[in-house]
Biopython code that builds the backbone (N, CA, C, O; Angstrom):
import numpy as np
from Bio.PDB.StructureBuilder import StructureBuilder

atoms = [
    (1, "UNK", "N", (-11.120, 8.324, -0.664)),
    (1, "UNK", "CA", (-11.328, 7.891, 0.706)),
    (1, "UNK", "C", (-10.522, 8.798, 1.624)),
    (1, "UNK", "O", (-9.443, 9.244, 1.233)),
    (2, "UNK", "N", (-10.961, 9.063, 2.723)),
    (2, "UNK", "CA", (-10.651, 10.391, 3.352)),
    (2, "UNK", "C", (-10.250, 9.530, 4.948)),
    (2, "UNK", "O", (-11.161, 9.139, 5.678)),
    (3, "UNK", "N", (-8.960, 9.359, 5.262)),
    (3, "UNK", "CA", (-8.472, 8.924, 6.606)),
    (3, "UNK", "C", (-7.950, 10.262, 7.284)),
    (3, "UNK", "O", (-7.361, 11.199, 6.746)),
    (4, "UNK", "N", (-8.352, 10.089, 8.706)),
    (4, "UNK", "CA", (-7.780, 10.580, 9.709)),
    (4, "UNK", "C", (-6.663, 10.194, 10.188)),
    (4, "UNK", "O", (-6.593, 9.898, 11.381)),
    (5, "UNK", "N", (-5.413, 10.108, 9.243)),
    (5, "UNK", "CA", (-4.271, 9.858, 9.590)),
    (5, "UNK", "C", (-2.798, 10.183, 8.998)),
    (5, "UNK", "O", (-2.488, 9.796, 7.871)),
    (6, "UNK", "N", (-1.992, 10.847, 9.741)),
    (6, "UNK", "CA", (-1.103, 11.322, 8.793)),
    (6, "UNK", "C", (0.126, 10.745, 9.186)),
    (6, "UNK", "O", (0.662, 10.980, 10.269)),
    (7, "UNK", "N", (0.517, 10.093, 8.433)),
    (7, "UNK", "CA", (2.343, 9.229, 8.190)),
    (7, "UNK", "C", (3.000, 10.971, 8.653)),
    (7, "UNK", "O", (2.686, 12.133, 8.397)),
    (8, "UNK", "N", (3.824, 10.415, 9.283)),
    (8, "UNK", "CA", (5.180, 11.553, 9.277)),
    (8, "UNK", "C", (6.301, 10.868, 8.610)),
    (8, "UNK", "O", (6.209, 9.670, 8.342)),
    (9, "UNK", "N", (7.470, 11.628, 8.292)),
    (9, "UNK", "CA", (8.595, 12.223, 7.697)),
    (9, "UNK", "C", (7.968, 11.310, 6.439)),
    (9, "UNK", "O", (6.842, 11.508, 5.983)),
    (10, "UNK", "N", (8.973, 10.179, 5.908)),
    (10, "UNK", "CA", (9.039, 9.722, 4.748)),
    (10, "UNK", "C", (7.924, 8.026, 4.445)),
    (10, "UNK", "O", (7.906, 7.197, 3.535)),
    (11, "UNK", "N", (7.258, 8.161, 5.562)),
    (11, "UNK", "CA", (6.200, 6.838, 5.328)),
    (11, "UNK", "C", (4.917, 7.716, 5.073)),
    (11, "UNK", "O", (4.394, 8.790, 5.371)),
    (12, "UNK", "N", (4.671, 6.045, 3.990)),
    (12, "UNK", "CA", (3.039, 6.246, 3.426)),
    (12, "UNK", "C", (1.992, 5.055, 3.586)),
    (12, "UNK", "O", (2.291, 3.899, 3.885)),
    (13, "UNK", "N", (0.688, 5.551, 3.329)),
    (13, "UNK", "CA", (-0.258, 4.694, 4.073)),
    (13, "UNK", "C", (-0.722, 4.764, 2.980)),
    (13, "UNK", "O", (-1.069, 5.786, 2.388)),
    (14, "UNK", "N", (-0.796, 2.950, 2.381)),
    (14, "UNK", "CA", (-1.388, 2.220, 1.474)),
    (14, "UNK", "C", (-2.614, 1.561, 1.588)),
    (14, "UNK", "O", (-2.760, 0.979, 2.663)),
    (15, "UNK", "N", (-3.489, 1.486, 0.836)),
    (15, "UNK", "CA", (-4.628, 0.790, 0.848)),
    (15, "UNK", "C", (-4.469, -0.655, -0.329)),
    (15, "UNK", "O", (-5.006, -0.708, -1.436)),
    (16, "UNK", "N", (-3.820, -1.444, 0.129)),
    (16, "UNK", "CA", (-3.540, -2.876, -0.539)),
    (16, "UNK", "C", (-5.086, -3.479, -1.966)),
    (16, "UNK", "O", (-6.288, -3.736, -1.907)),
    (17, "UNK", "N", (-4.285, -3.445, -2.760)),
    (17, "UNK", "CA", (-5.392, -3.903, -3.334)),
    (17, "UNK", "C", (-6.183, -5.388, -3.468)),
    (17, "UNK", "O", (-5.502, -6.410, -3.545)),
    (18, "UNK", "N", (-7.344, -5.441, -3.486)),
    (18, "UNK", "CA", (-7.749, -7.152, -3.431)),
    (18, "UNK", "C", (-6.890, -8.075, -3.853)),
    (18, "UNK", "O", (-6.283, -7.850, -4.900)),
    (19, "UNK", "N", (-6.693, -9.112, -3.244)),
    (19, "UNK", "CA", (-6.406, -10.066, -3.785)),
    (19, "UNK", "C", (-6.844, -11.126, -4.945)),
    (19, "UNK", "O", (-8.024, -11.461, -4.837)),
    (20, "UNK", "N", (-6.288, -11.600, -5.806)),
    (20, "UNK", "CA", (-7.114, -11.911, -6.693)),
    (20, "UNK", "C", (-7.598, -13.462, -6.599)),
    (20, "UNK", "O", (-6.901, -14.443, -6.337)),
    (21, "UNK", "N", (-9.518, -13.384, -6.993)),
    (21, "UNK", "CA", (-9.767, -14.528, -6.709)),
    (21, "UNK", "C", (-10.182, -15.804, -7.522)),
    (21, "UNK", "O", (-10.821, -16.786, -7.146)),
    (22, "UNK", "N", (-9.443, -15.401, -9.180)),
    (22, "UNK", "CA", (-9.500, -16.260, -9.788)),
    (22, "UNK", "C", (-8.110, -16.123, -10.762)),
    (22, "UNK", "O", (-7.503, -15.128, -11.159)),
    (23, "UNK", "N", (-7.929, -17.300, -10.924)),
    (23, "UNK", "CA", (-6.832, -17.411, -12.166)),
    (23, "UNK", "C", (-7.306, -16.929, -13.754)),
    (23, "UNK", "O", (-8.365, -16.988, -14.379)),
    (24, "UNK", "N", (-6.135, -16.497, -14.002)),
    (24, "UNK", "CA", (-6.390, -16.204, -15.669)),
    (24, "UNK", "C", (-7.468, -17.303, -16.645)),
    (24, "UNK", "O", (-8.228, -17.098, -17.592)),
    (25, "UNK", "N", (-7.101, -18.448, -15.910)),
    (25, "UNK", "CA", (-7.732, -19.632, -16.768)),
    (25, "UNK", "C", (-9.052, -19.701, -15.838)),
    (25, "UNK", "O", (-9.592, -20.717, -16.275)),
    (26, "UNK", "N", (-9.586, -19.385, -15.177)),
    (26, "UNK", "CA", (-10.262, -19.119, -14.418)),
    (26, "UNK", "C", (-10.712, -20.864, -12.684)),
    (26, "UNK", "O", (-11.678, -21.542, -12.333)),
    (27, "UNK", "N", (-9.842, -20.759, -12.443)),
    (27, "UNK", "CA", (-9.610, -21.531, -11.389)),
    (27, "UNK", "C", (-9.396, -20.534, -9.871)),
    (27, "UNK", "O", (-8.428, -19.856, -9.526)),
    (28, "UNK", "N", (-10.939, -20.818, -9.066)),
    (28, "UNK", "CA", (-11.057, -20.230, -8.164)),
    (28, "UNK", "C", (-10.319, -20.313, -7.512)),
    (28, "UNK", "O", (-10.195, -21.533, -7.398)),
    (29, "UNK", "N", (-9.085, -19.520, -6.429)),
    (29, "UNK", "CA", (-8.709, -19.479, -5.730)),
    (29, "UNK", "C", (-8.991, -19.649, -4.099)),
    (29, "UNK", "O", (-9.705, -18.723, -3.715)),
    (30, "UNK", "N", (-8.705, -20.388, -3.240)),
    (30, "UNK", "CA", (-9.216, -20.558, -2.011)),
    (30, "UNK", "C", (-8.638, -19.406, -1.311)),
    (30, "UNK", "O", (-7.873, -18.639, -1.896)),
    (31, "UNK", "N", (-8.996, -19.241, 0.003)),
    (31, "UNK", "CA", (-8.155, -18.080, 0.952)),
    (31, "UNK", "C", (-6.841, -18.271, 1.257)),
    (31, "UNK", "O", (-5.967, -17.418, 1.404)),
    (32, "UNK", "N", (-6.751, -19.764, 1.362)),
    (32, "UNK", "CA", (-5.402, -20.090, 2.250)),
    (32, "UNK", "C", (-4.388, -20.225, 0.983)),
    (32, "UNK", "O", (-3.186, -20.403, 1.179)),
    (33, "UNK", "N", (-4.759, -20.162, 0.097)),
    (33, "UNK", "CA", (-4.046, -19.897, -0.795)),
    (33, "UNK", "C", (-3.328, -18.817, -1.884)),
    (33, "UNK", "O", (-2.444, -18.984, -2.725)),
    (34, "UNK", "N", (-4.144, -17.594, -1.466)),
    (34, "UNK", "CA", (-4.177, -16.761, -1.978)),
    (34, "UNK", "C", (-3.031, -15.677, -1.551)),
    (34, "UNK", "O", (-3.095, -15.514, -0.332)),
    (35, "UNK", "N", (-2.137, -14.985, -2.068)),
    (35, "UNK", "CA", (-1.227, -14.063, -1.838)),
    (35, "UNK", "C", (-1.326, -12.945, -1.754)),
    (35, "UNK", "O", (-2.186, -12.342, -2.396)),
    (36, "UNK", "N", (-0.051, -12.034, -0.534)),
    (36, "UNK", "CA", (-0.224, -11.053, -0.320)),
    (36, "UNK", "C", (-0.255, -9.932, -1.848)),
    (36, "UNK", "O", (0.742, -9.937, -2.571)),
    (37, "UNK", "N", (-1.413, -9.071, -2.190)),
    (37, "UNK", "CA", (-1.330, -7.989, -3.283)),
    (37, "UNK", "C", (-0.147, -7.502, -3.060)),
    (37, "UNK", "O", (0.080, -7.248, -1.877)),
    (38, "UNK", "N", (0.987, -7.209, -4.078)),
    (38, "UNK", "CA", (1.848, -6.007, -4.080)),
    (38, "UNK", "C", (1.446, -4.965, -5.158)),
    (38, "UNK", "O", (1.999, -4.928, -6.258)),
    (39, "UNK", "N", (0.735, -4.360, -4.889)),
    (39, "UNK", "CA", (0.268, -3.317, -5.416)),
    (39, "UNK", "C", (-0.888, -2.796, -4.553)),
    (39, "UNK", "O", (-1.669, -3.406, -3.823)),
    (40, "UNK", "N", (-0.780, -1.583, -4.826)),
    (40, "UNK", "CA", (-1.715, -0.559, -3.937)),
    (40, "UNK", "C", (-2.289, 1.194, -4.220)),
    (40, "UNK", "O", (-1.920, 1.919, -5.144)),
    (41, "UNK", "N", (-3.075, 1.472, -3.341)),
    (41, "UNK", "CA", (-3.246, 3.005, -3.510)),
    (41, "UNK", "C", (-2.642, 3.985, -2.376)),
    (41, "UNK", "O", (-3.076, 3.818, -1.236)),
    (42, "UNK", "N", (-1.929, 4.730, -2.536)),
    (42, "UNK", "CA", (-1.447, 5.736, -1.752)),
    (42, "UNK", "C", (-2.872, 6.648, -1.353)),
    (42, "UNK", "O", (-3.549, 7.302, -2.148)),
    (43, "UNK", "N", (-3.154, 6.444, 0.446)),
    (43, "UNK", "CA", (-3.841, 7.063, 0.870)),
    (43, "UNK", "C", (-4.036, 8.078, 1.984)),
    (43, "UNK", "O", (-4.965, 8.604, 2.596)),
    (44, "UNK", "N", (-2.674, 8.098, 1.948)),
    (44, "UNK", "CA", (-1.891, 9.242, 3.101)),
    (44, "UNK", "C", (-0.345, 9.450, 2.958)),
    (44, "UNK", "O", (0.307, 8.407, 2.990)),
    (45, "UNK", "N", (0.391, 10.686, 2.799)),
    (45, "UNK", "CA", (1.486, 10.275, 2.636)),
    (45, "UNK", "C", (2.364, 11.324, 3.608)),
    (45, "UNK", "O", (1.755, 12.344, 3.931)),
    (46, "UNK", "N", (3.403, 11.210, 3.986)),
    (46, "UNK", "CA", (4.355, 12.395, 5.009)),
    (46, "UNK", "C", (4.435, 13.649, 4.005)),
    (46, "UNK", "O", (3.807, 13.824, 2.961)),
    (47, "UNK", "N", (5.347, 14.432, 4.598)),
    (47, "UNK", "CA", (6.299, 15.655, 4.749)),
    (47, "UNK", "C", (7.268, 15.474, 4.039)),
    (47, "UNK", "O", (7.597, 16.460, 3.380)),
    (48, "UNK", "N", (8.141, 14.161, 3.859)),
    (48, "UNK", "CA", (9.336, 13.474, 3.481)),
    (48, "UNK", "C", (10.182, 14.119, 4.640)),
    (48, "UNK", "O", (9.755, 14.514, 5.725)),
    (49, "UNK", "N", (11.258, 14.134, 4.250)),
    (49, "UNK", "CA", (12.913, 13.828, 5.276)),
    (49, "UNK", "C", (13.283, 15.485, 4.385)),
    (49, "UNK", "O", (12.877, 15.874, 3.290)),
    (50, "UNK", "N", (14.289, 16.230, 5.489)),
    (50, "UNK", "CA", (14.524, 17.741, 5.228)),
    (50, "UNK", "C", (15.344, 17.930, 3.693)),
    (50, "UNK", "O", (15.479, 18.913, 2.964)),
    (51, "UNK", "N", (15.786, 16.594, 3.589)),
    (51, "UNK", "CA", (16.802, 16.718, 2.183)),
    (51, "UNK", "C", (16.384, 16.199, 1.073)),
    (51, "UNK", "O", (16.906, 16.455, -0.012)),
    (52, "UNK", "N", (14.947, 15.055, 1.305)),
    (52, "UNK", "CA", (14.257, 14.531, 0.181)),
    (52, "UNK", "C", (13.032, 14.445, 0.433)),
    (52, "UNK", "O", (12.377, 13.728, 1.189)),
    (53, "UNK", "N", (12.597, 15.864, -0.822)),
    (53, "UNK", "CA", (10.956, 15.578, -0.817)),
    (53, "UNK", "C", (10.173, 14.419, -1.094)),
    (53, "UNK", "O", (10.837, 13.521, -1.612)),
    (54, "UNK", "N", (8.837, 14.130, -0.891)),
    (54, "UNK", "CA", (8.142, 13.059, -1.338)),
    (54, "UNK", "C", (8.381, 12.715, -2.816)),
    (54, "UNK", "O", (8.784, 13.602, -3.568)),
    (55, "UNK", "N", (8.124, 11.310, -3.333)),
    (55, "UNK", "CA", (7.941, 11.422, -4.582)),
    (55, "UNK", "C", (6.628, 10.863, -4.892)),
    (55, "UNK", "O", (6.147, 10.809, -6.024)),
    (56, "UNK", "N", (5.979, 10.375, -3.619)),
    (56, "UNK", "CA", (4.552, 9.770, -4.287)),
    (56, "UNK", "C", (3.683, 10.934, -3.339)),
    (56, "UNK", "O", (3.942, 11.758, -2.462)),
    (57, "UNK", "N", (2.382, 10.402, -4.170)),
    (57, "UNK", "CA", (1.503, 11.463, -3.858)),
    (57, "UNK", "C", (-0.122, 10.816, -3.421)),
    (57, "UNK", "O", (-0.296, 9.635, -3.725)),
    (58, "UNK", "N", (-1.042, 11.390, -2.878)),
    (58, "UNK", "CA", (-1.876, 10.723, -2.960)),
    (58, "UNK", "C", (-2.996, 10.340, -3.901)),
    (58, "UNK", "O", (-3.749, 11.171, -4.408)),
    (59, "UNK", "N", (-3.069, 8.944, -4.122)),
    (59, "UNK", "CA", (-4.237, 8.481, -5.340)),
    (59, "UNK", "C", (-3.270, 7.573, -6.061)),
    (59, "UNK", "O", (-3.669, 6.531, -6.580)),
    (60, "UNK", "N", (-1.799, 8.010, -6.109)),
    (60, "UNK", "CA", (-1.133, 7.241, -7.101)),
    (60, "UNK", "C", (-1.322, 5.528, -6.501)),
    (60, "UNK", "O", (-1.585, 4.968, -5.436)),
    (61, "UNK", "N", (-0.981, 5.125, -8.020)),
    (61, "UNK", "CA", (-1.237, 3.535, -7.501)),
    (61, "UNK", "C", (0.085, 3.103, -7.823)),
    (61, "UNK", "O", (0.726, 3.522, -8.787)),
    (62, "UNK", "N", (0.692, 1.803, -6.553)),
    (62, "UNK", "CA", (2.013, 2.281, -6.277)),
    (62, "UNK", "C", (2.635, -0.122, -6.274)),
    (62, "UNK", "O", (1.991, -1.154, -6.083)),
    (63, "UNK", "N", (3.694, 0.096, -6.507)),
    (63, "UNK", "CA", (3.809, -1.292, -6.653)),
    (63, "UNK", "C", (5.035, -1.412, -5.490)),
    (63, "UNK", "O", (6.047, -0.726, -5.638)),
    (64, "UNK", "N", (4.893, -2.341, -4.292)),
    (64, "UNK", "CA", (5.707, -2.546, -3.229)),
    (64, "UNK", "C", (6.297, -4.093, -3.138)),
    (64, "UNK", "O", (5.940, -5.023, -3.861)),
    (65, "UNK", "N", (7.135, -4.141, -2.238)),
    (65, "UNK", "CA", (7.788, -5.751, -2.361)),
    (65, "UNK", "C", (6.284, -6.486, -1.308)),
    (65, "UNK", "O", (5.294, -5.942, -0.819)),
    (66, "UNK", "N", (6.712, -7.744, -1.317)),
    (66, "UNK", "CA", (5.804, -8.549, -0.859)),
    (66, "UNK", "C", (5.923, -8.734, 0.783)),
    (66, "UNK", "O", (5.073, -9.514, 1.211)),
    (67, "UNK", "N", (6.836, -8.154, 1.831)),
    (67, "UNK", "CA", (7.091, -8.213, 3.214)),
    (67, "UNK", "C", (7.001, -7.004, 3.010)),
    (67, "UNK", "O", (6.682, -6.642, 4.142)),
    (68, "UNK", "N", (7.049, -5.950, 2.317)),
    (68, "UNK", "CA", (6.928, -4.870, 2.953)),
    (68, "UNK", "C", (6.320, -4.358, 3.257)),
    (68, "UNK", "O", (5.215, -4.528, 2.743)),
    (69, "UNK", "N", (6.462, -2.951, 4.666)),
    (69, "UNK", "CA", (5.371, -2.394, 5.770)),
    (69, "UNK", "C", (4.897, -2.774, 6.718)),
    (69, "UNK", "O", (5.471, -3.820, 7.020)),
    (70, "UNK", "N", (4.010, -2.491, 7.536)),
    (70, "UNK", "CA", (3.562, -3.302, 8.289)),
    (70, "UNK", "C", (1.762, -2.878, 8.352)),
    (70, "UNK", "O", (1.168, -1.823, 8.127)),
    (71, "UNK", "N", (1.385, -3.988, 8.687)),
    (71, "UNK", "CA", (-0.509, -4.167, 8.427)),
    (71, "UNK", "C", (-1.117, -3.228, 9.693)),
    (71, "UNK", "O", (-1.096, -3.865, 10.746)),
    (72, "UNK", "N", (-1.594, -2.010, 9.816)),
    (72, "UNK", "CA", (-2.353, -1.361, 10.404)),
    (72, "UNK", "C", (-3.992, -1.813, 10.151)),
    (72, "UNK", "O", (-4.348, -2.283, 9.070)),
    (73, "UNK", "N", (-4.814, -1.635, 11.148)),
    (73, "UNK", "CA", (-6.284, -1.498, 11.150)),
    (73, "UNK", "C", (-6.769, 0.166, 11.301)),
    (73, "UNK", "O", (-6.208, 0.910, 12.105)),
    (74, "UNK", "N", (-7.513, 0.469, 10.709)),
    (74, "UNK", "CA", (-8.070, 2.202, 10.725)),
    (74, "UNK", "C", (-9.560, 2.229, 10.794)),
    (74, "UNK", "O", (-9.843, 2.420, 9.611)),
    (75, "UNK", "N", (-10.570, 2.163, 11.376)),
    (75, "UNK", "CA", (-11.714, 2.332, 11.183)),
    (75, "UNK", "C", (-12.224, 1.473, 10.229)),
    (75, "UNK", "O", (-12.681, 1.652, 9.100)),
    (76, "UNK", "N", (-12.027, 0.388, 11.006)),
    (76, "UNK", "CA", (-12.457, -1.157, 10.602)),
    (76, "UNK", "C", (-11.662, -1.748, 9.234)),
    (76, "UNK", "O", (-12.154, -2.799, 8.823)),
    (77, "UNK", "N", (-10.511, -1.237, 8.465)),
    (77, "UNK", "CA", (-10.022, -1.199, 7.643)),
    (77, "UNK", "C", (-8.931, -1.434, 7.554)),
    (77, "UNK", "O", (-8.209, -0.720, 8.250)),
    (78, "UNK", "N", (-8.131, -2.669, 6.566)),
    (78, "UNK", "CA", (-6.953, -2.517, 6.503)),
    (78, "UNK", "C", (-6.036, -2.134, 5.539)),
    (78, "UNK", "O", (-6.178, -2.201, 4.318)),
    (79, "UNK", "N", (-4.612, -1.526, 6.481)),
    (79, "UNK", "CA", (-3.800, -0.608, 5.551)),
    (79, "UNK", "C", (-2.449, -1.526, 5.669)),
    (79, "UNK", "O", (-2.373, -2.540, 6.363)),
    (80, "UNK", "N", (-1.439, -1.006, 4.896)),
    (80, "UNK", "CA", (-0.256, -0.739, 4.966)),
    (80, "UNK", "C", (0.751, 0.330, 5.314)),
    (80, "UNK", "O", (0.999, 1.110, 4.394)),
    (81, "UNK", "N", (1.442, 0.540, 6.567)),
    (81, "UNK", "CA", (2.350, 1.676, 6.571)),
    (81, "UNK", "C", (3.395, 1.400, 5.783)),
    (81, "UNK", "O", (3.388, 0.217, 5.444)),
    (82, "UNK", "N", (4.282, 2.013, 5.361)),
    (82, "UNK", "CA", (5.908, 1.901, 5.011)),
    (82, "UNK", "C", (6.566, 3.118, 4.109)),
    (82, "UNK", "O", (5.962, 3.919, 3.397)),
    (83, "UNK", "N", (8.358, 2.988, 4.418)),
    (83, "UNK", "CA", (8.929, 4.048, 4.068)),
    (83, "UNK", "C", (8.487, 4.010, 2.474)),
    (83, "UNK", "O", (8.110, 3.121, 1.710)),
    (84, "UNK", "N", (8.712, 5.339, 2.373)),
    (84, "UNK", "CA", (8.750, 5.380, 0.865)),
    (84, "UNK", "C", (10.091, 4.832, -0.044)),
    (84, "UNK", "O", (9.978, 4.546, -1.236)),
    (85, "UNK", "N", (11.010, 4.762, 0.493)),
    (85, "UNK", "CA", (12.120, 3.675, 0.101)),
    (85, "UNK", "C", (11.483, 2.058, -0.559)),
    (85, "UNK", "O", (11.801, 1.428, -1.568)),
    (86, "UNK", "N", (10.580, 1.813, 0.410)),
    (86, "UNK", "CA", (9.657, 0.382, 0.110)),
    (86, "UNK", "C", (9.307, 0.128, -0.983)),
    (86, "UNK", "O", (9.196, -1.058, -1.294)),
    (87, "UNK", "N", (9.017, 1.152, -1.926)),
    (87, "UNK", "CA", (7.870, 1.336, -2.705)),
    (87, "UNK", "C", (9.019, 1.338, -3.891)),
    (87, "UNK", "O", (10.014, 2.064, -3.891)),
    (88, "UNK", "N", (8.580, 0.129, -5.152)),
    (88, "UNK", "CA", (9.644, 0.193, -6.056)),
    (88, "UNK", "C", (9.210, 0.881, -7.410)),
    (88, "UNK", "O", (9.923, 0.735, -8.403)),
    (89, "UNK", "N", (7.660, 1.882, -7.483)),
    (89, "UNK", "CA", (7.727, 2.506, -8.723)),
    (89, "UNK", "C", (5.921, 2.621, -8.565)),
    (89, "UNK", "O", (5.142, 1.984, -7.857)),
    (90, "UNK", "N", (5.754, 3.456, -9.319)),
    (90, "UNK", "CA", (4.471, 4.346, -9.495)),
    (90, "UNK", "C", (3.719, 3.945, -11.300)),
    (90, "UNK", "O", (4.269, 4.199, -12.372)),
    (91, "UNK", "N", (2.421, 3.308, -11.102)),
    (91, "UNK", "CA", (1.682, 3.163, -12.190)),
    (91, "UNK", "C", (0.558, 3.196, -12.676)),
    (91, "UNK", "O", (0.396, 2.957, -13.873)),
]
sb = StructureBuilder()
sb.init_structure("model")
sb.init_model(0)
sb.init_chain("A")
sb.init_seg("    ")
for serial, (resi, resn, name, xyz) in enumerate(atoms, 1):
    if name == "N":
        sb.init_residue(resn, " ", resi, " ")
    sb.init_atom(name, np.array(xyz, "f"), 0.0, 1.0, " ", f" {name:<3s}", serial, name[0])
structure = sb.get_structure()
């Protein structure tokens, strides 16, 4: 997926993954019940900061805390910004 948008210094722009809408045991989940994904795809990322390069890249799929970033809209779409500090590991 190809955005017109580029994070500067050390933030990256996540594409949150679905939420999930059934339980393991398979018990549908309603909306209002359902939780924020922490996990995602890196779909834009900075430059990093002059003393620390990036460590994620784009495509990687990336696991973040549950407040973190903040919810952007992009061409009808929603993202996640946040530092790359946010982001607690790559999988």
């Amino acid at each position: 997926m190809s955005v017109k948008f580029k994070p500067l210094a050390d933030r990256v722009l996540i594409e949150p993954a679905p939420a999930e809408q059934k339980t393991a045991s398979g018990i549908i989940i309603p909306d209002t019940a359902k939780e924020k994904p922490l996990k995602g795809t890196v779909i834009a990322a900075g430059e990093g900061k002059k003393d620390e390069p990036m460590t994620v890249k784009i495509g990687d799929s990336v696991l973040y805390g549950q407040y973190s970033g903040t919810e952007i809209k992009i061409d009808g779409k929603n993202f996640l910004i946040m530092r790359e500090s946010d982001i607690y590991g790559i999988f």
